[in-house]
N, CA, C and O atoms as a Tripos MOL2 file, in Angstrom:
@<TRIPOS>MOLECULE
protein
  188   187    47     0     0
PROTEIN
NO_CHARGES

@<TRIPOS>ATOM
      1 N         -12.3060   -3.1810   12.3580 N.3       1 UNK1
      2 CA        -11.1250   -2.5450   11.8190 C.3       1 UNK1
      3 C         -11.3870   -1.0460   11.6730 C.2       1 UNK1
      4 O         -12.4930   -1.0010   11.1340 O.2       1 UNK1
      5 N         -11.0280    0.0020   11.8350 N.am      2 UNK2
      6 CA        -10.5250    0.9930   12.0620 C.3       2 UNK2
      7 C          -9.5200    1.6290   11.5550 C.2       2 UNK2
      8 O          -8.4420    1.1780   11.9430 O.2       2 UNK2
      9 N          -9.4300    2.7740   10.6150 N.am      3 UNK3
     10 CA         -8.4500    3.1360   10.2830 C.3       3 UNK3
     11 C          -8.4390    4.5200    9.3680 C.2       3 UNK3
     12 O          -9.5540    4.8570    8.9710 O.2       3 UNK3
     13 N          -7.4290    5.2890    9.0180 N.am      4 UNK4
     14 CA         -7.7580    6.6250    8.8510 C.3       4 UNK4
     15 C          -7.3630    6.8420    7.0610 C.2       4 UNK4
     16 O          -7.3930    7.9390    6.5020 O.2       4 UNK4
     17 N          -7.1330    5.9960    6.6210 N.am      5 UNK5
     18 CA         -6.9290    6.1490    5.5810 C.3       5 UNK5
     19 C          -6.6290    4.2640    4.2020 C.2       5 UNK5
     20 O          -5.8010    3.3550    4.1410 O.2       5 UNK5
     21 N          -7.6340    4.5820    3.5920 N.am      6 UNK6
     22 CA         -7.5020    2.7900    2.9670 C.3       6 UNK6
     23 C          -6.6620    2.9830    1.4910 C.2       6 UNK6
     24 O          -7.0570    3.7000    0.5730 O.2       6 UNK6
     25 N          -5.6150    2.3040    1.4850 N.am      7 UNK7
     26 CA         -4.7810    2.3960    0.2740 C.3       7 UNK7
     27 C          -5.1290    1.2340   -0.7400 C.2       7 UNK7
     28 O          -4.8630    0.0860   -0.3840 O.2       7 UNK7
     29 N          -5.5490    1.3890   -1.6440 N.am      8 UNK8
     30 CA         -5.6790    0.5020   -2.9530 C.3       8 UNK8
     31 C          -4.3480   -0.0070   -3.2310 C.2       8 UNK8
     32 O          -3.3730    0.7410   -3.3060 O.2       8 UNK8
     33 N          -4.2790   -1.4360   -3.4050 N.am      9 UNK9
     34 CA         -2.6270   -1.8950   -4.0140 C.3       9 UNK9
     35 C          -1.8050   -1.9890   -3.5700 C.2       9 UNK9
     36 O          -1.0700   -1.0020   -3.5260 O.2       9 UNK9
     37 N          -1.2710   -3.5730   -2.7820 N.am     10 UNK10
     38 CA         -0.5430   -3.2030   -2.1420 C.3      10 UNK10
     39 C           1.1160   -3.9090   -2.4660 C.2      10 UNK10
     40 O           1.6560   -4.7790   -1.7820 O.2      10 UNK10
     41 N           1.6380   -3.2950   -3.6000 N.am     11 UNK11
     42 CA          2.6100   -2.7670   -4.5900 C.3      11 UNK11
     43 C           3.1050   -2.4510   -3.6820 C.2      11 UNK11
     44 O           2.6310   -2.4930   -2.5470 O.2      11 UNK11
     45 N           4.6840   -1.8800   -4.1690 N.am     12 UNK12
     46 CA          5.5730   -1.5260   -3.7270 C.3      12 UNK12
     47 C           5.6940    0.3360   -3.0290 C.2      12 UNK12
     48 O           6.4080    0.8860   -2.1910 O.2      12 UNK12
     49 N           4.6380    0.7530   -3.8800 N.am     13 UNK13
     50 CA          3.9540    1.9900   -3.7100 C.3      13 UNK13
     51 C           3.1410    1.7390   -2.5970 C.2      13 UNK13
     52 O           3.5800    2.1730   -1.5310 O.2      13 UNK13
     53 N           2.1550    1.1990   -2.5730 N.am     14 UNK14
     54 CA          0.8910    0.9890   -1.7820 C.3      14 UNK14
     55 C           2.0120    0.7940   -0.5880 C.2      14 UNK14
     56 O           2.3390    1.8180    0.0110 O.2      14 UNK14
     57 N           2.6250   -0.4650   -0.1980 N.am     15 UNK15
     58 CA          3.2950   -1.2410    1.0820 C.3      15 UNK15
     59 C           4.1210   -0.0350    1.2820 C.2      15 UNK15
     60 O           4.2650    0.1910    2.4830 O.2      15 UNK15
     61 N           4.8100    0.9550    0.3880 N.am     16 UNK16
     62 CA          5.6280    2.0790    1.3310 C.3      16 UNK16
     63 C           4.3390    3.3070    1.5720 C.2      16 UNK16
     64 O           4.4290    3.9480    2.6190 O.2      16 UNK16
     65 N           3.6640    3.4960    1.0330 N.am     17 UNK17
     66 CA          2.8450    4.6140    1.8040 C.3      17 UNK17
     67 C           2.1370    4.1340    2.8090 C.2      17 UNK17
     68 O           1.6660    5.0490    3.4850 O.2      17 UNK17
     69 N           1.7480    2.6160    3.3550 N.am     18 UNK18
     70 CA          1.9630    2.4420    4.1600 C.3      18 UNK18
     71 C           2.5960    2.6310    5.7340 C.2      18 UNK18
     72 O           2.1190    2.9780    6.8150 O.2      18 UNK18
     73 N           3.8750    2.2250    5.2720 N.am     19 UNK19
     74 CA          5.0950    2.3040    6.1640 C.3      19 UNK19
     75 C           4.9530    3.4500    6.7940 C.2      19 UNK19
     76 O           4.6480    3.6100    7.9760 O.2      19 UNK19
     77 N           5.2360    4.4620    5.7800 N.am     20 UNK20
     78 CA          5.4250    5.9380    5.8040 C.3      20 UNK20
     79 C           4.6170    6.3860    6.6300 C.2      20 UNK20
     80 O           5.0690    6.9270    7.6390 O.2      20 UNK20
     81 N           3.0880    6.2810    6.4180 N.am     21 UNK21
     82 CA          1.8010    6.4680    7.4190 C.3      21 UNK21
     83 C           2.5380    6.3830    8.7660 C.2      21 UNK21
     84 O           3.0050    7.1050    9.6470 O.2      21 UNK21
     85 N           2.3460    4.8390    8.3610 N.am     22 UNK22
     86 CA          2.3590    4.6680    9.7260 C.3      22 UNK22
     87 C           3.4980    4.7500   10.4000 C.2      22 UNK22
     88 O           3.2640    4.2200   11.4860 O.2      22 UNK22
     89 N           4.7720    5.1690   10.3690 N.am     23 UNK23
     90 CA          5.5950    6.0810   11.0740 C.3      23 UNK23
     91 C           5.4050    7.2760   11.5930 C.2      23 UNK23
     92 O           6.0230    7.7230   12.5590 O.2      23 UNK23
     93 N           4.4230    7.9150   10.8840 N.am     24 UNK24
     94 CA          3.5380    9.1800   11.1840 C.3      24 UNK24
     95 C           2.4970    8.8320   11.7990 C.2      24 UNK24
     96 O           1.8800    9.8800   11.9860 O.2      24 UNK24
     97 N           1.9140    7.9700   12.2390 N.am     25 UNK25
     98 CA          0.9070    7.6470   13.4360 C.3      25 UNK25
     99 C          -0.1200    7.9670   12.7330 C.2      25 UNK25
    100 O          -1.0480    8.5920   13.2470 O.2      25 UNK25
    101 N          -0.1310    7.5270   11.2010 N.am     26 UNK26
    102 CA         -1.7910    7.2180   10.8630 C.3      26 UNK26
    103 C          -1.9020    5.6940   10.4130 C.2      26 UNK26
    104 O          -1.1170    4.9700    9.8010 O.2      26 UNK26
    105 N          -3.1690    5.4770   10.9430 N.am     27 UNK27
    106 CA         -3.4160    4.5240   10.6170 C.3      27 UNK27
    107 C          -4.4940    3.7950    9.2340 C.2      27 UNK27
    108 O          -5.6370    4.1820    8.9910 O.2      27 UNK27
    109 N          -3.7120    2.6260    8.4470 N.am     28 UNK28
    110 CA         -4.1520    2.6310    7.2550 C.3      28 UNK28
    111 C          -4.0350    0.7480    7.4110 C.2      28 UNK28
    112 O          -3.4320   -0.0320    8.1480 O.2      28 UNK28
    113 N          -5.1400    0.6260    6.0710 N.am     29 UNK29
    114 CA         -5.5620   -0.6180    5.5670 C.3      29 UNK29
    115 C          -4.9880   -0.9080    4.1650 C.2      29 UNK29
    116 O          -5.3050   -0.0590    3.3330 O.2      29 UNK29
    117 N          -4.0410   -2.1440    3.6160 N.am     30 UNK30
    118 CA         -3.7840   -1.9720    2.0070 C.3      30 UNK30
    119 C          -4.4010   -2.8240    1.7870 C.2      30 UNK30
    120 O          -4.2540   -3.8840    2.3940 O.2      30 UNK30
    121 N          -5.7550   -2.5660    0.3700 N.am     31 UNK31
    122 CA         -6.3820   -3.6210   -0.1820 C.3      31 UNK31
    123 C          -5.6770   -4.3880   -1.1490 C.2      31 UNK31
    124 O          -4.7890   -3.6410   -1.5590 O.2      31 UNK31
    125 N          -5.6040   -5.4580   -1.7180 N.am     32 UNK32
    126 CA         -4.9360   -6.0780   -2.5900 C.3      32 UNK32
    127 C          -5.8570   -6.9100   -3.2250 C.2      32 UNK32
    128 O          -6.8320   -7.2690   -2.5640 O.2      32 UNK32
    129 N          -5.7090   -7.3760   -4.6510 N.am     33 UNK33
    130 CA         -6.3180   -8.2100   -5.0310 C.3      33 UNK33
    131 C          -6.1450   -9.6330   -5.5320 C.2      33 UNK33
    132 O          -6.8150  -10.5610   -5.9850 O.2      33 UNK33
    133 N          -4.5750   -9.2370   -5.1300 N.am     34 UNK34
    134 CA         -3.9140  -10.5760   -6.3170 C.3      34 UNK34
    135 C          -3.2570  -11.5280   -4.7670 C.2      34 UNK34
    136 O          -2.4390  -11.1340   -3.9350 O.2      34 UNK34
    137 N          -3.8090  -12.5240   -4.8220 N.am     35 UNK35
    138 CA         -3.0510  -13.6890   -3.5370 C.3      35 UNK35
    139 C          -1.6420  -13.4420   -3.1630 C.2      35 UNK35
    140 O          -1.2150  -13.4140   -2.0080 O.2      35 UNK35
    141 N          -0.5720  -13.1660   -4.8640 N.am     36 UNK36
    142 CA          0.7390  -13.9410   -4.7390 C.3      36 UNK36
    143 C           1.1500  -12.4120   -5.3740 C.2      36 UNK36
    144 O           0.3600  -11.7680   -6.0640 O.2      36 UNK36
    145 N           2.8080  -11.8420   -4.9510 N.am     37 UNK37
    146 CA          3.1680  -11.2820   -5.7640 C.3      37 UNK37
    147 C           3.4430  -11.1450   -7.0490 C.2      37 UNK37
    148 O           3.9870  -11.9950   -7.7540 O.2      37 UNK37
    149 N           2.9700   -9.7680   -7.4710 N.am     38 UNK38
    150 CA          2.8880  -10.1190   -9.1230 C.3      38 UNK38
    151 C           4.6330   -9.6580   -9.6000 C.2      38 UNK38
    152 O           5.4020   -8.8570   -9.0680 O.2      38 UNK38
    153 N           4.8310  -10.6610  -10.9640 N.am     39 UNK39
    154 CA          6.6380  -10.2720  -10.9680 C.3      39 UNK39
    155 C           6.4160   -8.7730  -11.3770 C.2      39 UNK39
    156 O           6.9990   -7.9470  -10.6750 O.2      39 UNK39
    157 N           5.6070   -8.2840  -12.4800 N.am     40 UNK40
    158 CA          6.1810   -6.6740  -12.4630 C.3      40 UNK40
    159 C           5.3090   -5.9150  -11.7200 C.2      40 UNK40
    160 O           4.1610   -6.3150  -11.5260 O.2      40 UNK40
    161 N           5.7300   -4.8070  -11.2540 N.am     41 UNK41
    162 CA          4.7600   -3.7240  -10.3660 C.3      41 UNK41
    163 C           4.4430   -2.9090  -11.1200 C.2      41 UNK41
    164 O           5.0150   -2.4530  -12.1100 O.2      41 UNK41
    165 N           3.3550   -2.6630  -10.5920 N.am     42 UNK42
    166 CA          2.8220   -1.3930  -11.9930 C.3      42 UNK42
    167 C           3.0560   -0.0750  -11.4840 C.2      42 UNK42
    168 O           2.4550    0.7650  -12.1530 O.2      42 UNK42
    169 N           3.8950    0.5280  -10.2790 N.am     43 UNK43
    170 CA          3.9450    1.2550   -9.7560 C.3      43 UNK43
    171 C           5.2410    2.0150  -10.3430 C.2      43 UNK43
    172 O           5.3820    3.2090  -10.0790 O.2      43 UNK43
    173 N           6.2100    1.3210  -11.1530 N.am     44 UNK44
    174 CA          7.1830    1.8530  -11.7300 C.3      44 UNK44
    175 C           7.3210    2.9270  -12.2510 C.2      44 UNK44
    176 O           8.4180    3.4840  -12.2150 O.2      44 UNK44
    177 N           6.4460    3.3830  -12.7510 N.am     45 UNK45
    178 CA          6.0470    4.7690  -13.8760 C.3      45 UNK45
    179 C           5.7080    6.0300  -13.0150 C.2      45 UNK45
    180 O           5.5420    7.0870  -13.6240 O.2      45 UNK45
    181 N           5.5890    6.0160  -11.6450 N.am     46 UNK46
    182 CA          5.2170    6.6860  -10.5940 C.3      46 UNK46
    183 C           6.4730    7.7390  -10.0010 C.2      46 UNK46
    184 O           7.3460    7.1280   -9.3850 O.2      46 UNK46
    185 N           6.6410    8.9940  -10.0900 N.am     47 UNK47
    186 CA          8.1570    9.4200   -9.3810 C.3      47 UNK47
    187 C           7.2620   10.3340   -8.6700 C.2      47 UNK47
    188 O           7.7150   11.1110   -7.8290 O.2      47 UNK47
@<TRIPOS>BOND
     1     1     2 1
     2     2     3 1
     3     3     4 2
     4     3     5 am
     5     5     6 1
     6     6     7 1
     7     7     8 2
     8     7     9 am
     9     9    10 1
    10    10    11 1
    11    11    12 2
    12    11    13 am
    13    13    14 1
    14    14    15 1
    15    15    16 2
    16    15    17 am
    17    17    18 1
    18    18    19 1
    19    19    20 2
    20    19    21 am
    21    21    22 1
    22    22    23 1
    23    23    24 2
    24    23    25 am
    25    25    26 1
    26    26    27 1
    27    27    28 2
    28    27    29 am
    29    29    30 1
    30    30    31 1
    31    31    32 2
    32    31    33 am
    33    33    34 1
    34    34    35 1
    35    35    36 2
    36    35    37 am
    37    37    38 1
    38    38    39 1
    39    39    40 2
    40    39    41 am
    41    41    42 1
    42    42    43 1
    43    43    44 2
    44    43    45 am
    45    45    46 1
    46    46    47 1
    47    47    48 2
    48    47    49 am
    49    49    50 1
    50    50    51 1
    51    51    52 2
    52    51    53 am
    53    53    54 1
    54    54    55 1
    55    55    56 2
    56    55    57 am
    57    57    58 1
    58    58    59 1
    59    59    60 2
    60    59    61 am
    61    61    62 1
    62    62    63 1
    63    63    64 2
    64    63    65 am
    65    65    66 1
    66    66    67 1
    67    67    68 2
    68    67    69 am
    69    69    70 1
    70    70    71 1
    71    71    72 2
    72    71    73 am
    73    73    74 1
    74    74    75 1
    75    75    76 2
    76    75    77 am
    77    77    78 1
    78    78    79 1
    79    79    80 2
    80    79    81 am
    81    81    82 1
    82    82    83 1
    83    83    84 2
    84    83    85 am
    85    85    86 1
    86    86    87 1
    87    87    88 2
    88    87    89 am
    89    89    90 1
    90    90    91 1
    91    91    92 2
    92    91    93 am
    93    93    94 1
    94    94    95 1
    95    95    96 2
    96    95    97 am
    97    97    98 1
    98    98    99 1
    99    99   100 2
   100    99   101 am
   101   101   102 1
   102   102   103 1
   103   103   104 2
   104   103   105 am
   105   105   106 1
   106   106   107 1
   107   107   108 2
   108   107   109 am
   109   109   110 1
   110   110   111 1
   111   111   112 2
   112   111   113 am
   113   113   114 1
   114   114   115 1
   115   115   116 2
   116   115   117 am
   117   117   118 1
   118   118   119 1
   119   119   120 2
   120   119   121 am
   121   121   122 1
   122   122   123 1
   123   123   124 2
   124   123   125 am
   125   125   126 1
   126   126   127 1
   127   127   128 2
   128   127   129 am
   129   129   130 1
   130   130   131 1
   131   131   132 2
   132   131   133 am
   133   133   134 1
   134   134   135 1
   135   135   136 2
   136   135   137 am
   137   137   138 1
   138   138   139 1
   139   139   140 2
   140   139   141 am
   141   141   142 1
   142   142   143 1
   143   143   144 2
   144   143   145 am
   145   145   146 1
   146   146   147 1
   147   147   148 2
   148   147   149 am
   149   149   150 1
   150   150   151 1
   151   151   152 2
   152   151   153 am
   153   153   154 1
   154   154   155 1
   155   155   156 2
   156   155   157 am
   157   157   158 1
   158   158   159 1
   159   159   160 2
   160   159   161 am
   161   161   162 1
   162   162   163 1
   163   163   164 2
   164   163   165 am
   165   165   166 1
   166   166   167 1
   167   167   168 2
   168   167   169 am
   169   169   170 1
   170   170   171 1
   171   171   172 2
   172   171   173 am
   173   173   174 1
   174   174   175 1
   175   175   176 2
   176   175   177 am
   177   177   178 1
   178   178   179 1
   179   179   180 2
   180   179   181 am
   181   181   182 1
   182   182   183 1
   183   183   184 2
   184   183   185 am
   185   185   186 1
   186   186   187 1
   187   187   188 2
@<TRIPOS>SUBSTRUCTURE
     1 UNK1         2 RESIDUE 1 A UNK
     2 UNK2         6 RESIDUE 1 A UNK
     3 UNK3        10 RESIDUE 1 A UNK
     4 UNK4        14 RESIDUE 1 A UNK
     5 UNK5        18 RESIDUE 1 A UNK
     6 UNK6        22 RESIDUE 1 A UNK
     7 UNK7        26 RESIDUE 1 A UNK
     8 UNK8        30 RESIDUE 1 A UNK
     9 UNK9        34 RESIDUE 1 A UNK
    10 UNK10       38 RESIDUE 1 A UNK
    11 UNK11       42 RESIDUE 1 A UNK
    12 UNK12       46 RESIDUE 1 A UNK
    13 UNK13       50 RESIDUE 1 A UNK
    14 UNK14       54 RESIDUE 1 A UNK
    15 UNK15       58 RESIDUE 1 A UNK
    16 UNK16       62 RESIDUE 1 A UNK
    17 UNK17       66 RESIDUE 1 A UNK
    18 UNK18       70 RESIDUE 1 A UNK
    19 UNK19       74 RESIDUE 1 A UNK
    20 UNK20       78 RESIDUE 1 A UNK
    21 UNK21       82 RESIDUE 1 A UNK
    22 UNK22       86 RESIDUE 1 A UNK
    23 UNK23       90 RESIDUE 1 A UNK
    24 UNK24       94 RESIDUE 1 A UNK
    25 UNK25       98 RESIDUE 1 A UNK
    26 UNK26      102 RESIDUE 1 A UNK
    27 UNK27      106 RESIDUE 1 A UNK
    28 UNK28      110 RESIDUE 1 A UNK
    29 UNK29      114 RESIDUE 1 A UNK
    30 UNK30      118 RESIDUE 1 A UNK
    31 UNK31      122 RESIDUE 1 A UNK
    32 UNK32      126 RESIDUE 1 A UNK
    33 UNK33      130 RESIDUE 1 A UNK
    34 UNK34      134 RESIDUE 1 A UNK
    35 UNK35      138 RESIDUE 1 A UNK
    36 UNK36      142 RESIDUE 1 A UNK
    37 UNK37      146 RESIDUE 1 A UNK
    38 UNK38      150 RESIDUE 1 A UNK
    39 UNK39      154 RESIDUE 1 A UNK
    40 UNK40      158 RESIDUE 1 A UNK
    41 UNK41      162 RESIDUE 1 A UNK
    42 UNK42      166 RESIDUE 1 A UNK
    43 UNK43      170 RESIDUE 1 A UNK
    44 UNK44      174 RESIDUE 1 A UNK
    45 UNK45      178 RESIDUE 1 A UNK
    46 UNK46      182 RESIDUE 1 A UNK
    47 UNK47      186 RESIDUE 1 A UNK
């Protein structure tokens, strides 16, 4: 695996900076830790 950038969390934050990357032609890994989605995101507090 290969890749130019590794995102911690892959939240609703994490899965769009993702996206975003990679629409921009970088390539990225999201680590996660939890199997199942968790009901609240902790990414909420984030603007």
């Amino acid at each position: 695996m290969k890749a130019d950038v590794v995102i911690i969390g892959g939240g609703p934050v994490g899965v769009g900076l993702a996206v975003d990357l990679a629409i921009n032609g970088v390539r990225s890994i999201v680590v996660e830790r939890h199997e199942t989605v968790q009901k609240i995101p902790k990414g909420q507090n984030l603007t």
